[in-house]
DRENPA-958303 format. One record per residue (C-alpha): x, y, z. Coordinates in steps of 0.5 Angstrom, whole numbers. Example, Ala and Ser with C-alpha at 12.3 -4.5 7.8 and 13.67 -1.06 7.14 Angstrom:
2
- X; Y; Z
- 25; -9; 16;
- 27; -2; 14;
end
This chain:
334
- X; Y; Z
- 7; 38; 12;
- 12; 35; 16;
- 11; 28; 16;
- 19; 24; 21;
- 21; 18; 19;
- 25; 13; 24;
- 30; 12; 19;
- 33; 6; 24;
- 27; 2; 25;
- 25; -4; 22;
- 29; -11; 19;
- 31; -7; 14;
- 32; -1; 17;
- 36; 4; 14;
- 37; 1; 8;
- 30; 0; 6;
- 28; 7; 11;
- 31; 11; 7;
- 30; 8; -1;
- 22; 9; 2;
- 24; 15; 4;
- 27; 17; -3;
- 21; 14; -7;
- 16; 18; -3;
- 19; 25; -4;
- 19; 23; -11;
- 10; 22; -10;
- 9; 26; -5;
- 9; 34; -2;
- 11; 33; 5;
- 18; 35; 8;
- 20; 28; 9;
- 25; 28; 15;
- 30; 22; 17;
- 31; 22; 25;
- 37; 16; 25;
- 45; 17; 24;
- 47; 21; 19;
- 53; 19; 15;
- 50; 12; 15;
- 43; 15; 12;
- 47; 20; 8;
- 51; 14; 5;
- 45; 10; 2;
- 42; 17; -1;
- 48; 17; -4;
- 47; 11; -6;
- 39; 12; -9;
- 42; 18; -13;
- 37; 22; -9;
- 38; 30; -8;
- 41; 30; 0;
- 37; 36; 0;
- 30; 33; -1;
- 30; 30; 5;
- 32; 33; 12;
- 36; 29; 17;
- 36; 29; 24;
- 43; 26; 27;
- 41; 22; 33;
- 47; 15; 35;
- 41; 11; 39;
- 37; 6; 36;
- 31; 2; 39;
- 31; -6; 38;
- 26; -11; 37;
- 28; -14; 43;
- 29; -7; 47;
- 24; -6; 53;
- 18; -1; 52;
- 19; 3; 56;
- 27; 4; 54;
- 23; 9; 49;
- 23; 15; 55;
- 29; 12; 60;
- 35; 9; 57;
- 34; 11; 50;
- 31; 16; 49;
- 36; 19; 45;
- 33; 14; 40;
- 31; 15; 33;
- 24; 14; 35;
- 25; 17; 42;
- 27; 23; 38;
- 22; 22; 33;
- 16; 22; 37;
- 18; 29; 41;
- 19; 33; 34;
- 12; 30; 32;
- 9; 32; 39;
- 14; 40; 38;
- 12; 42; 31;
- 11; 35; 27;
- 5; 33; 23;
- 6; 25; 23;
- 10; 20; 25;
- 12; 13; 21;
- 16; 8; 25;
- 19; 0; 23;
- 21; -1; 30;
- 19; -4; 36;
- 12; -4; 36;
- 12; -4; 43;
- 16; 1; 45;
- 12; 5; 39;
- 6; 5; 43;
- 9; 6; 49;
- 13; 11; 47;
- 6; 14; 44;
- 2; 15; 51;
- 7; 18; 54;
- 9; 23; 49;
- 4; 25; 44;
- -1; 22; 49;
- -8; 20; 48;
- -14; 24; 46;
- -17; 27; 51;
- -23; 21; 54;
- -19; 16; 50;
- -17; 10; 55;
- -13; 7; 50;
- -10; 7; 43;
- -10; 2; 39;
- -6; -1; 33;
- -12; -1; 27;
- -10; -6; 21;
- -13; -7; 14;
- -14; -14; 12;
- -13; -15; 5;
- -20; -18; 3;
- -25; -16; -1;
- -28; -12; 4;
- -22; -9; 7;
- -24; -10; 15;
- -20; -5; 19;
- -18; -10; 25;
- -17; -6; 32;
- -13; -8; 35;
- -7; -11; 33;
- -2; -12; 39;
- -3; -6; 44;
- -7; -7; 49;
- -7; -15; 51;
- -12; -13; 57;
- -18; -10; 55;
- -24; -7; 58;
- -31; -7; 55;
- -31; 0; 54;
- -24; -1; 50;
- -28; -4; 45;
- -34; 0; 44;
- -28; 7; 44;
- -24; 3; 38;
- -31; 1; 34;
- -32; 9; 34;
- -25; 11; 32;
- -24; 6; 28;
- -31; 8; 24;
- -29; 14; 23;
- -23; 13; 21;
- -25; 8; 15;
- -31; 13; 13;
- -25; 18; 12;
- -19; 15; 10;
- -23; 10; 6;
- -29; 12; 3;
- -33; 7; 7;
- -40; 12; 8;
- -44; 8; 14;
- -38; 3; 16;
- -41; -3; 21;
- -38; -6; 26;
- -37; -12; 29;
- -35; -16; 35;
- -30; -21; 34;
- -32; -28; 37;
- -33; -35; 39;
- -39; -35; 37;
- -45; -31; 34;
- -50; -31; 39;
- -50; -25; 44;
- -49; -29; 51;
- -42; -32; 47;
- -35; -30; 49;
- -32; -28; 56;
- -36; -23; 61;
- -32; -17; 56;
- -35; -20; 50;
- -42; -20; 54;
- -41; -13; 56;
- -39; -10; 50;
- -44; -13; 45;
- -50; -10; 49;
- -46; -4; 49;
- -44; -3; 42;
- -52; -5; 40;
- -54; 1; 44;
- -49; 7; 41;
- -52; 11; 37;
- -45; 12; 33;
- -44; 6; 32;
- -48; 1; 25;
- -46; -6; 30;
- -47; -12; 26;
- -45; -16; 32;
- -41; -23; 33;
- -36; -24; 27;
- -33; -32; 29;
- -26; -33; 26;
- -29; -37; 20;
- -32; -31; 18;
- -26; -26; 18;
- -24; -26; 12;
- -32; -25; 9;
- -34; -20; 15;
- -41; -16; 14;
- -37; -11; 17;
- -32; -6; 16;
- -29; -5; 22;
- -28; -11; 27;
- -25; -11; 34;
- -22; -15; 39;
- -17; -15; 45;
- -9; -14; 43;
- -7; -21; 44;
- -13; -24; 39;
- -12; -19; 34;
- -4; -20; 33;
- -6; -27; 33;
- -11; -26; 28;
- -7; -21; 23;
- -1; -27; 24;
- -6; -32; 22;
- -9; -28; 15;
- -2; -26; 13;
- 1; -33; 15;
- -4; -37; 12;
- -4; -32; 6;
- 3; -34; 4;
- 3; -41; 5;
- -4; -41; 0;
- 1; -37; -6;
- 7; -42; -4;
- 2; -48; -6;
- -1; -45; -12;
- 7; -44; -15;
- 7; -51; -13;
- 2; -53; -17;
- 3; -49; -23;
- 10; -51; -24;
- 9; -58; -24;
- 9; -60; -31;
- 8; -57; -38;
- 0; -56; -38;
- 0; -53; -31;
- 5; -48; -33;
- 1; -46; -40;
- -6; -46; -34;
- -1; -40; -31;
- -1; -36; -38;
- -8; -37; -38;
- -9; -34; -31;
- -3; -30; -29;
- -7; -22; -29;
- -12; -26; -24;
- -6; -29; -20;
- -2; -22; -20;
- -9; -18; -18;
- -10; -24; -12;
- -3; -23; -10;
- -3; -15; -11;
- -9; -16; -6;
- -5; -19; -1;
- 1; -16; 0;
- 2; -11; 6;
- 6; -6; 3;
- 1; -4; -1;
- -3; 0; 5;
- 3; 2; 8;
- 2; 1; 16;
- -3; 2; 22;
- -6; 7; 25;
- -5; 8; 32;
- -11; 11; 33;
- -14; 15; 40;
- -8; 19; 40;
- -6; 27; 38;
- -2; 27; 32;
- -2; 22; 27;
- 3; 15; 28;
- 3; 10; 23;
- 6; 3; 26;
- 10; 0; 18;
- 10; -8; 19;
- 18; -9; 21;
- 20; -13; 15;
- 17; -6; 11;
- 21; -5; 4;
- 22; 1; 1;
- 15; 1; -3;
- 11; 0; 5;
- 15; 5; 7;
- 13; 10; 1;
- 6; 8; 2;
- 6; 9; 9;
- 9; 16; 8;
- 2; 16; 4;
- -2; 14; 10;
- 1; 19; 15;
- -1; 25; 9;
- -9; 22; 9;
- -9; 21; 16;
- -6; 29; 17;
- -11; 31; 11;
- -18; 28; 14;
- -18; 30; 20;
- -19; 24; 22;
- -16; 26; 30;
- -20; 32; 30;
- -26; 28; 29;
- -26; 23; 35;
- -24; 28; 40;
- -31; 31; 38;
- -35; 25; 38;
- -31; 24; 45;
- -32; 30; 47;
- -40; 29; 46;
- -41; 23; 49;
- -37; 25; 55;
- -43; 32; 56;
- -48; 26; 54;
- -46; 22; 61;
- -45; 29; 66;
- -53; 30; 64;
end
């Protein structure tokens, strides 16, 4: 398996790109190739102590930045690093895994690889760290959405967490304003009554915001806009409840000997919340794997991306949706 890294994408690009990169040839089978400049990659390869012929490397100077426009991907730059990483993965490649721009990465993503035949959009699916992981979809692509949008992201994103995550009946639901049917913008009113009536989809219907974090669903969707707000939510209110228990348990001697007491519950809490361990987000409704890594990614989110992208390659999940679509779209020509 052939999994393309876009070594120049991300915050911490190369550095933690290439750590990650390392840290994953270690774990896994793949043939890992790092798509950026060479010297610089080369030199913190040196610098890991890692075999420089592990891991392939593909020389290309352009880099996209967080500020760059979306469409630079295939104009200006499309000598990028992601621009050249997304045209090996639609040549020869099985995966693709970028930091970068998340704009230019879904941009670049239609273009190039192109969306699953009867797909309208792909979308970026993000897991939130709950009890019961909810794949939230989606995360930032799409700020204008369609009620069918909705109801193809539910499919996919069912399909997506019964074969990568082990879910055997994932539900769906609506993220809303309220959980009556009639709640929400004429989308919401649409895409309730049409996810209720899909035979593909468990629907179990309006989920309010106070209710995200103990959903009756596995997979929720929304618009592009309400979900990024909504993910930037989770993670910030996730780092603000840390920040204030340290606060608390560092006050004084007894609090401090509380800690002790409670300190593999606190570690299993935090270990719960952290977004390095999941890696990245599927960009699904596309025809080869692309896995978005948040942009702050260290070397261990990147490993773990790396472990997504062989999951999303292993499951056959793409190959799945694109029968499912392919049936519903005989089911409407009858």
């Amino acid at each position: 398996m052939d999994i393309i890294i876009d070594a120049m994408g991300g915050d911490n690009a190369p550095k933690a790109i290439v750590e990650g990169a390392v840290l994953a040839s270690q774990k896994y089978k793949s043939k890992l190739i790092l798509v950026g400049n060479q010297p610089v990659i080369e030199k913190h390869l040196q610098e890991c102590g890692a075999d420089t012929r592990a891991i392939e490397i593909v020389h290309t100077e352009g880099v996209i930045t967080m500020e760059d426009d979306p469409l630079s991907v295939v104009r200006a730059k499309k000598e990028s690093s992601m621009g050249v990483g997304l045209r090996m993965l639609k040549e020869s490649g099985d995966a693709f895994v970028s930091a970068g721009n998340t704009g230019a990465l879904h941009a670049g993503s239609s273009l190039i690889i192109r969306p699953i035949k009867g797909v309208h959009r792909s979308g970026i699916a993000t897991i939130l760290p709950f009890e019961r992981p909810v794949l939230l979809m989606d995360c930032g692509a799409n700020v204008n959405v369609t009620a069918d949008y909705l109801v193809q992201w539910a499919l996919m994103g069912s399909i997506y967490m019964k074969n990568v995550h082990g879910v055997e009946h994932p539900e769906v639901g609506l993220l809303n304003n309220g959980t009556e049917e009639h709640k929400g913008t004429q989308i919401q009113i649409d895409a309730y009554q049409k996810l209720k009536a899909s035979e593909y989809i468990r629907f179990a219907g309006n989920i309010e915001g106070k209710e995200v974090p103990t959903a009756p669903c596995d997979v929720l969707v929304t618009d592009g806009f309400t979900g990024n707000v909504t993910l930037k939510l989770v993670e910030g209110m996730a780092k603000f409840l840390f920040g204030t228990l340290k606060e608390m348990f560092t006050q004084n001697m007894m609090t401090k000997m509380s800690y002790l007491m409670m300190k593999d519950q606190l570690r299993q809490m935090k270990h719960q919340f952290d977004a390095s361990e999941y890696g990245g987000a599927p960009l699904l409704g596309l025809q080869k794997p692309v896995i978005k890594a948040h942009g702050s990614s260290d070397a261990k989110a990147i490993c773990n991306a790396v472990r997504q992208a062989e999951a999303f390659v292993k499951t056959g999940v793409i190959g799945q949706i694109a029968d499912v679509m392919q049936e519903m779209q005989k089911q409407k020509e009858e």
